[in-house]
C-alpha positions as a Python dict, from the first residue, in 0.01 Angstrom:
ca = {
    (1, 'X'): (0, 0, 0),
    (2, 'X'): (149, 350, -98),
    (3, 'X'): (112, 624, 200),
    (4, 'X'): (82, 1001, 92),
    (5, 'X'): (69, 1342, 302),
    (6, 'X'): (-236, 1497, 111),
    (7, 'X'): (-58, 1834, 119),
    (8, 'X'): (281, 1680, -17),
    (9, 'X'): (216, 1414, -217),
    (10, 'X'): (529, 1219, -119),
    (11, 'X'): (535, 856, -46),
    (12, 'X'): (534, 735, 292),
    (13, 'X'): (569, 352, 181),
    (14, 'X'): (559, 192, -114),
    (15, 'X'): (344, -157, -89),
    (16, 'X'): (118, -173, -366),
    (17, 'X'): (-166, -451, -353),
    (18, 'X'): (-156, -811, -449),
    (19, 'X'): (-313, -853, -750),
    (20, 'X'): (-110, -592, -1001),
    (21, 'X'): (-475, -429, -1142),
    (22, 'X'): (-552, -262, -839),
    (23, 'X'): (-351, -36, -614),
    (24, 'X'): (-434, 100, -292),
    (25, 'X'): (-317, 442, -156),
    (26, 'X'): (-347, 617, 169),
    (27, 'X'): (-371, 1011, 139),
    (28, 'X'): (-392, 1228, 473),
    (29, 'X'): (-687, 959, 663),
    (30, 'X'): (-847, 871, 344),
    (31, 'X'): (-817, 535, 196),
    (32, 'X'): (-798, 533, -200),
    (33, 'X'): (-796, 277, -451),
    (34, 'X'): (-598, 307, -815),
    (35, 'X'): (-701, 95, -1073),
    (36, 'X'): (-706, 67, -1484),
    (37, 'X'): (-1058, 180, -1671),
    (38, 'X'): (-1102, 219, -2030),
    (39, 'X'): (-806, 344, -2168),
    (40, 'X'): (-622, 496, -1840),
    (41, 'X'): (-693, 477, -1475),
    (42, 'X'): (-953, 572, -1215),
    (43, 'X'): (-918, 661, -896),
    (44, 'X'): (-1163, 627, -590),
    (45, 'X'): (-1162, 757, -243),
    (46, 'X'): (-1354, 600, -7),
    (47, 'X'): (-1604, 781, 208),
    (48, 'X'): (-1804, 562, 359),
    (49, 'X'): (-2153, 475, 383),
    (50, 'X'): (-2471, 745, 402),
    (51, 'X'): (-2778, 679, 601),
    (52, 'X'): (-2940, 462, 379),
    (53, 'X'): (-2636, 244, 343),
    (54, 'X'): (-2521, 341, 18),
    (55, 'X'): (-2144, 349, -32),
    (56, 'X'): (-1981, 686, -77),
    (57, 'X'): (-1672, 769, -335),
    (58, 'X'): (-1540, 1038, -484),
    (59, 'X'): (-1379, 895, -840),
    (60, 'X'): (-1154, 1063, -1017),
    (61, 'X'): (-975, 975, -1383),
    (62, 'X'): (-622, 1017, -1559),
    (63, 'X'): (-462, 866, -1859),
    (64, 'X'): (-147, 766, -1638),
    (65, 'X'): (-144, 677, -1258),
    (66, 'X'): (76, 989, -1090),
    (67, 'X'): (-230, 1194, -1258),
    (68, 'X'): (-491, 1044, -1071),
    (69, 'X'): (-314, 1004, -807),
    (70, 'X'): (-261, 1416, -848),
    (71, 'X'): (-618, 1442, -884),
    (72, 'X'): (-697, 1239, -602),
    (73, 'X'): (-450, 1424, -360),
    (74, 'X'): (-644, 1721, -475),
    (75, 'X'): (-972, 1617, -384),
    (76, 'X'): (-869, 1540, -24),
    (77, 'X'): (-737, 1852, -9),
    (78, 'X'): (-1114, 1973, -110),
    (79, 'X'): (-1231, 1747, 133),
    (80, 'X'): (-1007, 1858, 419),
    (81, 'X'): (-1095, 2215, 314),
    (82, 'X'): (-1475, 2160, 328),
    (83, 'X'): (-1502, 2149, -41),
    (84, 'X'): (-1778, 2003, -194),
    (85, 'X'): (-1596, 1816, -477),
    (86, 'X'): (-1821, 1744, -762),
    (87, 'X'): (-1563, 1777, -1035),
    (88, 'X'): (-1810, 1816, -1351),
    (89, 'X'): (-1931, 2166, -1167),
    (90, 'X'): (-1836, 2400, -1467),
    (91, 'X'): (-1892, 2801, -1527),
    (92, 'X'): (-2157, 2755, -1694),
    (93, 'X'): (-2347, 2616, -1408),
    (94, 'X'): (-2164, 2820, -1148),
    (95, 'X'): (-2291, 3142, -1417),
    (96, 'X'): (-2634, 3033, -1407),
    (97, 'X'): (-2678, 2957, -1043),
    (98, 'X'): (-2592, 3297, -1005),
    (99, 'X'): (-2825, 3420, -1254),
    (100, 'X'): (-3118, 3194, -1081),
    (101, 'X'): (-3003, 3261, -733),
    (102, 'X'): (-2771, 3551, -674),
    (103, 'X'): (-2959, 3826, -873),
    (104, 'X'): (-3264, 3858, -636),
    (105, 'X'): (-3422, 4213, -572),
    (106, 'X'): (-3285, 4350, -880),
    (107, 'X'): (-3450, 4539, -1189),
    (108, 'X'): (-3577, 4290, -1439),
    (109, 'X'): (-3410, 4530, -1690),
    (110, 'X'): (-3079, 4454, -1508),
    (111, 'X'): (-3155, 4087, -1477),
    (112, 'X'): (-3204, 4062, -1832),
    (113, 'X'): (-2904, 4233, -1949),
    (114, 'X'): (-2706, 4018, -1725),
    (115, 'X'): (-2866, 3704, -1882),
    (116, 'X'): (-2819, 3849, -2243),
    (117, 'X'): (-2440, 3893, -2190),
    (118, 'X'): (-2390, 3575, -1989),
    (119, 'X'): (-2514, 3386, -2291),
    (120, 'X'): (-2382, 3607, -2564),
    (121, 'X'): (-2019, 3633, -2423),
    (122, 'X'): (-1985, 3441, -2122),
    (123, 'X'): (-2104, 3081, -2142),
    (124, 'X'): (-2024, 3026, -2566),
    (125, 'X'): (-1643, 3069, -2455),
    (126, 'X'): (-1571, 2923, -2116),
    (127, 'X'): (-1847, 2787, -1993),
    (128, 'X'): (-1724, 2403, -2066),
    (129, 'X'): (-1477, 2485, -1835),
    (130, 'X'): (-1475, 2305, -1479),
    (131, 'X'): (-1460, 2574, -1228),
    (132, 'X'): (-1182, 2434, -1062),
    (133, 'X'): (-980, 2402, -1346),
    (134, 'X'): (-1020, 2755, -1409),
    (135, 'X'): (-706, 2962, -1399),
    (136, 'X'): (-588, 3356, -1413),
    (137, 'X'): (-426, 3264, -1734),
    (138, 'X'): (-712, 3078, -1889),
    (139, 'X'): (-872, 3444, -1753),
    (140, 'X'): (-645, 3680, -1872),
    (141, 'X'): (-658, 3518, -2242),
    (142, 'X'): (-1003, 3519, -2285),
    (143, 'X'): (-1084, 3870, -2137),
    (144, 'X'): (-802, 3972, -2412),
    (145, 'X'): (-1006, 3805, -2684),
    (146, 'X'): (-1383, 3938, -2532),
    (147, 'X'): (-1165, 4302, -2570),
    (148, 'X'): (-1124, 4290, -2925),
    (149, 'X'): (-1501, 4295, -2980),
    (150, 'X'): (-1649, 4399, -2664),
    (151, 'X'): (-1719, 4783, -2521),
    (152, 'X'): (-1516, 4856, -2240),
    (153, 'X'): (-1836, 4870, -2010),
    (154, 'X'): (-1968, 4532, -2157),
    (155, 'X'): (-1622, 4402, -2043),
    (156, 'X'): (-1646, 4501, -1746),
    (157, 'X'): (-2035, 4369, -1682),
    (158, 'X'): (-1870, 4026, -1830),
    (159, 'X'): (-1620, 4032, -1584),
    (160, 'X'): (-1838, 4124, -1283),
    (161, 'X'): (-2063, 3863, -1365),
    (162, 'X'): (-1822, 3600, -1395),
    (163, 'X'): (-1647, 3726, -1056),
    (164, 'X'): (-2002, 3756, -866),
    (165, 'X'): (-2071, 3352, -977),
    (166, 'X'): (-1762, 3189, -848),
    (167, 'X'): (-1787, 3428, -554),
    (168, 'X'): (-2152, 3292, -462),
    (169, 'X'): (-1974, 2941, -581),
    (170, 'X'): (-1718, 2988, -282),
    (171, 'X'): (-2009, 3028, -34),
    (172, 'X'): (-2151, 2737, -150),
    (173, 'X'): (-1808, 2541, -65),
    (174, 'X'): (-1757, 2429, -440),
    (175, 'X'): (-1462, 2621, -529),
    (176, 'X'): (-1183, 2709, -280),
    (177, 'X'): (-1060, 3054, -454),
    (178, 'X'): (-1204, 3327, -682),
    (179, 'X'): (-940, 3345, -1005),
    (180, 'X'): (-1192, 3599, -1147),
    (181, 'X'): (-1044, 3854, -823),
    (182, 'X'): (-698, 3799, -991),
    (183, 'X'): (-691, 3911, -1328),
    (184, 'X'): (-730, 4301, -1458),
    (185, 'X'): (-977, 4340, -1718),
    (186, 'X'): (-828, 4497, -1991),
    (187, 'X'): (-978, 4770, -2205),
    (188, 'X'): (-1206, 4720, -2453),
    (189, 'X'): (-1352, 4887, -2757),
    (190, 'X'): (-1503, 5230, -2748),
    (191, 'X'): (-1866, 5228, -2676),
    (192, 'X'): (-2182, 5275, -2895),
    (193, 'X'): (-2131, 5676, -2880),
    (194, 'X'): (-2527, 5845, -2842),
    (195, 'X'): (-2652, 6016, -3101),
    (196, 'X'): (-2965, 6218, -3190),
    (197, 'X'): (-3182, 6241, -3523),
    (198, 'X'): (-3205, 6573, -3676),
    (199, 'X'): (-3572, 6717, -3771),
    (200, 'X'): (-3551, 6595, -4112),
    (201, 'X'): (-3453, 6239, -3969),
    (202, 'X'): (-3711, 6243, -3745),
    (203, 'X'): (-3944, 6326, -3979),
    (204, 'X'): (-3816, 6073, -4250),
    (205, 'X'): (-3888, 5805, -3979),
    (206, 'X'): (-4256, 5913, -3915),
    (207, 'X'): (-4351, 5885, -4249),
    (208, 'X'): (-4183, 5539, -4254),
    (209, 'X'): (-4440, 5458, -3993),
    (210, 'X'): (-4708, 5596, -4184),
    (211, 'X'): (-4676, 5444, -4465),
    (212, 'X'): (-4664, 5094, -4333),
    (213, 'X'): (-4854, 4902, -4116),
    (214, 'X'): (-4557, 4579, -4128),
    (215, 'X'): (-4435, 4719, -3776),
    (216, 'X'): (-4602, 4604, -3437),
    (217, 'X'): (-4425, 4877, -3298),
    (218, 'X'): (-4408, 5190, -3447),
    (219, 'X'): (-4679, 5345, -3169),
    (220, 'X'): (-4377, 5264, -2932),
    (221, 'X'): (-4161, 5467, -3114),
    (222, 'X'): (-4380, 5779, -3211),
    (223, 'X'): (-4432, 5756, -2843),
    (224, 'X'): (-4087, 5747, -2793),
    (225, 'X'): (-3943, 6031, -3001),
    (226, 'X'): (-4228, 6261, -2952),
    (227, 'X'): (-4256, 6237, -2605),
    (228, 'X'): (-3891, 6183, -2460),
    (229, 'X'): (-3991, 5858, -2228),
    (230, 'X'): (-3720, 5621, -2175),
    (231, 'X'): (-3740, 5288, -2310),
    (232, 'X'): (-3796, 5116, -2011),
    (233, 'X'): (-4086, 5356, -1912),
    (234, 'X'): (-4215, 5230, -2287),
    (235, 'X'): (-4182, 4900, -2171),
    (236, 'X'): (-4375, 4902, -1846),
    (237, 'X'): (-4647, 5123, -1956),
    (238, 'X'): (-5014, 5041, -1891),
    (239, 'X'): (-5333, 5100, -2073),
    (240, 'X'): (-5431, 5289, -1716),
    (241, 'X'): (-5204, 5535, -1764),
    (242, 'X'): (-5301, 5617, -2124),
    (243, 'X'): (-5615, 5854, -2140),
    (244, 'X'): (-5622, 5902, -2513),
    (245, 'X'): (-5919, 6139, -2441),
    (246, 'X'): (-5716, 6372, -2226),
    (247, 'X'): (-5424, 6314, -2463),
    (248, 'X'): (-5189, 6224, -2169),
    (249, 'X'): (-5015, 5968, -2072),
    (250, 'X'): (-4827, 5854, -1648),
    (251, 'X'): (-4490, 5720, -1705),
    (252, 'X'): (-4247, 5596, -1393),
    (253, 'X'): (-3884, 5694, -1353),
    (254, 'X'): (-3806, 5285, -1366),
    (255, 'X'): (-3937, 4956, -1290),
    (256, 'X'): (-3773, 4837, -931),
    (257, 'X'): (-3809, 4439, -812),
    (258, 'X'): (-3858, 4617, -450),
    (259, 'X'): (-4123, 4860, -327),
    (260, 'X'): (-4407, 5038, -542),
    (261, 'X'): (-4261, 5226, -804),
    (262, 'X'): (-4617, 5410, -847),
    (263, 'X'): (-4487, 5745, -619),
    (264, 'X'): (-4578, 6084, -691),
    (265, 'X'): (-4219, 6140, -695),
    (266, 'X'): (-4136, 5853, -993),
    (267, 'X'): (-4484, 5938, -1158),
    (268, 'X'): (-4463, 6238, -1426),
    (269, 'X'): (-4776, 6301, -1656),
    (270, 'X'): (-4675, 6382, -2008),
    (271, 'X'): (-4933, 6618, -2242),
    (272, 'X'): (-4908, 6387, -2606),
    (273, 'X'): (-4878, 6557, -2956),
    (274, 'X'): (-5158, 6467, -3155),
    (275, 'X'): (-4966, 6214, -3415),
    (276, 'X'): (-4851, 6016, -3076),
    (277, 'X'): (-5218, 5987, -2968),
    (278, 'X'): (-5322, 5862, -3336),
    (279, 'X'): (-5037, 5616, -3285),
    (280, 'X'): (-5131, 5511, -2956),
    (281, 'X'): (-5535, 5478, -3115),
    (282, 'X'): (-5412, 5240, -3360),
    (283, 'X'): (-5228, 5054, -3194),
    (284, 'X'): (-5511, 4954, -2939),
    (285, 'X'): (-5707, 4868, -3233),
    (286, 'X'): (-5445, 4615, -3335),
    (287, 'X'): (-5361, 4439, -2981),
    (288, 'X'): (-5774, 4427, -2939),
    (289, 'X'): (-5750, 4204, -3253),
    (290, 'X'): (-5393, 4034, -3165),
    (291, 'X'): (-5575, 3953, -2771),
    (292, 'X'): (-5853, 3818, -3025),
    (293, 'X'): (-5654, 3590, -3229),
    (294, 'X'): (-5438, 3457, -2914),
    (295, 'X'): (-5780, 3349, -2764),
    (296, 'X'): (-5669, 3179, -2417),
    (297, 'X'): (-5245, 3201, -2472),
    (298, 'X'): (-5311, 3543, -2392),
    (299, 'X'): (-5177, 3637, -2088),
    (300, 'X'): (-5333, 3992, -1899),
    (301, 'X'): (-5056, 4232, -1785),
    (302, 'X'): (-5230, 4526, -1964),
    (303, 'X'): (-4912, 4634, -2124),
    (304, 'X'): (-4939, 4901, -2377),
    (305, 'X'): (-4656, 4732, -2523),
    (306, 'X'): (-4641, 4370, -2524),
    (307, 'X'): (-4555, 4046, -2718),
    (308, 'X'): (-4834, 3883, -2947),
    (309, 'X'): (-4957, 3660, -2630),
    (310, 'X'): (-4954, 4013, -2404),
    (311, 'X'): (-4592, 3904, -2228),
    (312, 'X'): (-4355, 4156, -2121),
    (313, 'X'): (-4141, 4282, -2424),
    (314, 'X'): (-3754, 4272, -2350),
    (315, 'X'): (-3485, 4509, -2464),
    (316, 'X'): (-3315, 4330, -2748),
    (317, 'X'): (-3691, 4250, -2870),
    (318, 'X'): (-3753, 4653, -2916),
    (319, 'X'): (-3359, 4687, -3054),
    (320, 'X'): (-3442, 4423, -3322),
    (321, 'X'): (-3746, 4589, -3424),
    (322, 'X'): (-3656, 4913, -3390),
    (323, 'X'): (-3333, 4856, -3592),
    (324, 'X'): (-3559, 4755, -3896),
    (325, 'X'): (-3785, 5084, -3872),
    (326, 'X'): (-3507, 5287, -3919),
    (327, 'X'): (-3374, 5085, -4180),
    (328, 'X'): (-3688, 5091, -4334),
    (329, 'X'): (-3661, 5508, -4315),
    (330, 'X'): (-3353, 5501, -4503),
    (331, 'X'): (-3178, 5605, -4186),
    (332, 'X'): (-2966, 5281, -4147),
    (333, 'X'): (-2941, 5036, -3865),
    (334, 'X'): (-2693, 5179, -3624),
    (335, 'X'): (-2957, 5342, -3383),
    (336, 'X'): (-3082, 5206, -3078),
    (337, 'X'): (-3428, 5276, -2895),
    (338, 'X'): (-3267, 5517, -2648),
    (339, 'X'): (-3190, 5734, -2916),
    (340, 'X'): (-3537, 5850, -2967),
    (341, 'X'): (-3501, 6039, -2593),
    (342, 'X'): (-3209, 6197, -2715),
    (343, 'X'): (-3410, 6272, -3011),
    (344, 'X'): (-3658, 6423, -2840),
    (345, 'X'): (-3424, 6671, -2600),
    (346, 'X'): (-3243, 6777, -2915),
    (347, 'X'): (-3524, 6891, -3144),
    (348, 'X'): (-3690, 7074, -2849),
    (349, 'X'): (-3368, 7226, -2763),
    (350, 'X'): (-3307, 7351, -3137),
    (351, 'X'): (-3641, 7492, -3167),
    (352, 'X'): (-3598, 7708, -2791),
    (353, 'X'): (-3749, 7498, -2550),
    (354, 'X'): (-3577, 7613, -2247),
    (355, 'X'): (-3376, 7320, -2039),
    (356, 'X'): (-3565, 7380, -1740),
    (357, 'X'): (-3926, 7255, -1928),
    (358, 'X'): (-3694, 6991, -2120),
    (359, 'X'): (-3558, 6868, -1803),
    (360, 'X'): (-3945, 6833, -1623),
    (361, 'X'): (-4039, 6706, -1975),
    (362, 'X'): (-3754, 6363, -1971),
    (363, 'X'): (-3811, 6314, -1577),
    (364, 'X'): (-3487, 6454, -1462),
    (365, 'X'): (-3446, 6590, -1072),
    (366, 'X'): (-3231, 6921, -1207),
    (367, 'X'): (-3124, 7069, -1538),
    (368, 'X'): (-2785, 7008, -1398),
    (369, 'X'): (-2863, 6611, -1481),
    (370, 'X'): (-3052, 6721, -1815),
    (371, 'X'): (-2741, 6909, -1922),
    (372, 'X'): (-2500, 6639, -1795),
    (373, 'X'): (-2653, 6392, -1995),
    (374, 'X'): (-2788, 6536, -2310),
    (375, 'X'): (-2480, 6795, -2327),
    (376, 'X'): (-2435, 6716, -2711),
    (377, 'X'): (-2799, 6763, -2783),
    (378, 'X'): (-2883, 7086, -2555),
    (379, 'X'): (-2839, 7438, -2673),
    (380, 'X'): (-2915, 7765, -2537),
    (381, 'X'): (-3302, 7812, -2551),
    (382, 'X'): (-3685, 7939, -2475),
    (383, 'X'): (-4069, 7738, -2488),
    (384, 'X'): (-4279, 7363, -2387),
    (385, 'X'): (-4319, 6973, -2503),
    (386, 'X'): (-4625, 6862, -2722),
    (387, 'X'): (-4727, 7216, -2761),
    (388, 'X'): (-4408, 7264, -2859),
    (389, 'X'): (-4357, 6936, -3085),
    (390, 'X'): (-4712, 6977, -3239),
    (391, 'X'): (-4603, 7291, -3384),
    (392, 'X'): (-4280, 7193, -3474),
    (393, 'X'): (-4415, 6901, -3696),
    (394, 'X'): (-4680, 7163, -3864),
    (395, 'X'): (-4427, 7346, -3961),
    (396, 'X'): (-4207, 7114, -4116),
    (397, 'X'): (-4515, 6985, -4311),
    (398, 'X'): (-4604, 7296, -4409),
    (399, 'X'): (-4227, 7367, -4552),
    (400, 'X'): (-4163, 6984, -4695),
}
């Protein structure tokens, strides 16, 4: 029988068992057995028997002998350490027990983009990988690789994400240290810089809308761009809050997983130009005869904006769609959703609307935030928002 000190690895004796096939090992106070399988060796610690009587290994598997005898030594080490050691555990289900478990009283906005960039950059690359067998280098490679395509902020969401997993893996006694804590994340490519449409864009786009009726959402984004409300007040809006009669419509500064976001304080209520109420009109008319068609598959949340069955819509869904509007406008595909706000401030701000009625108009606390924010679309001005749009659309009709 062969003796080793689980932290050393050196042999204490060398007796192996009668027999030849099958060699027994001591390492630290755990007895192990060596023997050949397929086409190397496995190994087997012994741990007993559970309550029910069942017998209790841990196995582990080499091509040679020293390499599962290696593996075994560091499994006892696991063991001794309180380390749970299932050795198939990989990233990818150390990344999605975090996703499941470790995400809980966030924004469903945030959970969402956490999934998307999990699956999109996370899992395809190193997911395979067995959590334990995952070093800084392995790390520092791939972050280098993510960097070549990746914004530095993405990057640095990837990273976090990966980092937050094995962390939450830790507590859970199935890894004994975080490599994600030892790498620097490198820089990436330059973000997705914002940009706004001019009039004549803007314009362009509504009359792409207009003209075609291919788009479930083009009430979304007339709402959108002639209104200033952020995407993900789009998102969670409610027929409730729409009085087409009034022409207004109740947005909320955000969607939280805690507390009622319905506070005087989150709640702003936005006059509507007339061509966003005609939008808004039609669009009921369609979802009456989408709820129709879905019969019983559709599920209530009396979202304004809503998948075919009436399910939440989620970011990328909107970017998708929204991406083939403008493409549609002859406007090309590089915009994203969020681009219609700073749409919005821009034209208001070129046609003096003063920053203090543009910042009560997008939601914002101060025009110091307003200015902060939208500093490439604000410029010195005077006047207020659907009044203020209404006539600006006349106009350009009247001049087109």
């Amino acid at each position: 029988m062969v003796r080793l000190d689980s932290g050393s690895g050196h042999a204490r004796s060398d007796r192996q068992e009668k027999g030849g096939n099958r060699m027994k090992i001591i390492i630290g106070k755990y007895e192990a057995s060596i023997y050949p399988e397929g086409d190397g060796f496995t190994g087997a610690i012994s741990l007993g028997f559970d309550a029910t009587g069942k017998r209790q290994r841990v196995k582990r598997k080499g091509k040679t002998k020293a390499q599962v005898r290696d593996r075994l030594r560091e499994a006892v080490e696991d063991l001794e350490a309180g380390i749970k050691t299932e050795v198939r555990y990989s990233v990818e289900d150390a990344v999605n027990d975090f996703l499941e478990k470790g995400l809980k009283g966030k924004a469903k906005s945030t959970i969402d983009n956490y999934r998307s960039l999990a699956r999109k950059n996370l899992i395809p690359q190193i997911g395979a990988v067995k959590l334990k067998e995952l070093t800084a280098d392995h790390l520092d490679k791939w972050l280098d690789e993510r960097a070549e395509e990746l914004s530095t902020r993405s990057l640095r969401l990837v990273h976090q994400i990966l980092e937050r997993a094995i962390r939450q893996a830790q507590a859970r006694d199935r890894v004994r240290r975080n490599v994600a804590s030892l790498v620097i994340v490198p820089e990436g490519q330059e973000g997705h810089p914002s940009k706004a449409m001019t009039l004549e864009q803007a314009v362009k786009l509504l009359e792409a809308l207009r003209t075609t009726a291919e788009f479930r959402l083009s009430a979304y984004v007339v709402l959108s761009l002639l209104a200033g409300i952020r995407t993900e007040e789009a998102r969670a809006l409610t027929w409730p809050e729409v009085d087409l009669k009034a022409r207004t419509v109740a947005v909320y500064r955000s969607v939280r997983a805690k507390g009622d976001t319905k506070t005087k304080r989150s709640r702003r209520v936005l006059k509507l130009p007339k061509k966003a109420v005609e939008a808004l009109r039609a669009h009921h008319r369609r979802q009456a005869a989408e709820r129709l068609q879905a019969g019983e598959k559709w599920q209530d949340h009396d979202l304004v904006f809503c998948r075919e069955d009436g399910t939440p819509l989620d970011r990328w869904q909107v970017r998708r769609e929204f991406q083939k509007i403008t493409t549609l406008a002859g406007l090309g595909e590089d915009w994203t959703p969020r681009e219609l706000r700073h749409s919005f401030v821009s034209i208001l701000s070129a046609h003096d609307v003063p920053v203090e009625d543009i910042s009560d108009l997008v939601g914002h606390v101060s025009t110091h935030v307003t200015e902060t924010v939208y500093r490439h679309e604000i410029r010195p001005a005077l006047t207020k928002g659907a009044q203020a749009m209404d006539k600006i659309l006349k106009r350009q009709s009247r001049s087109a």
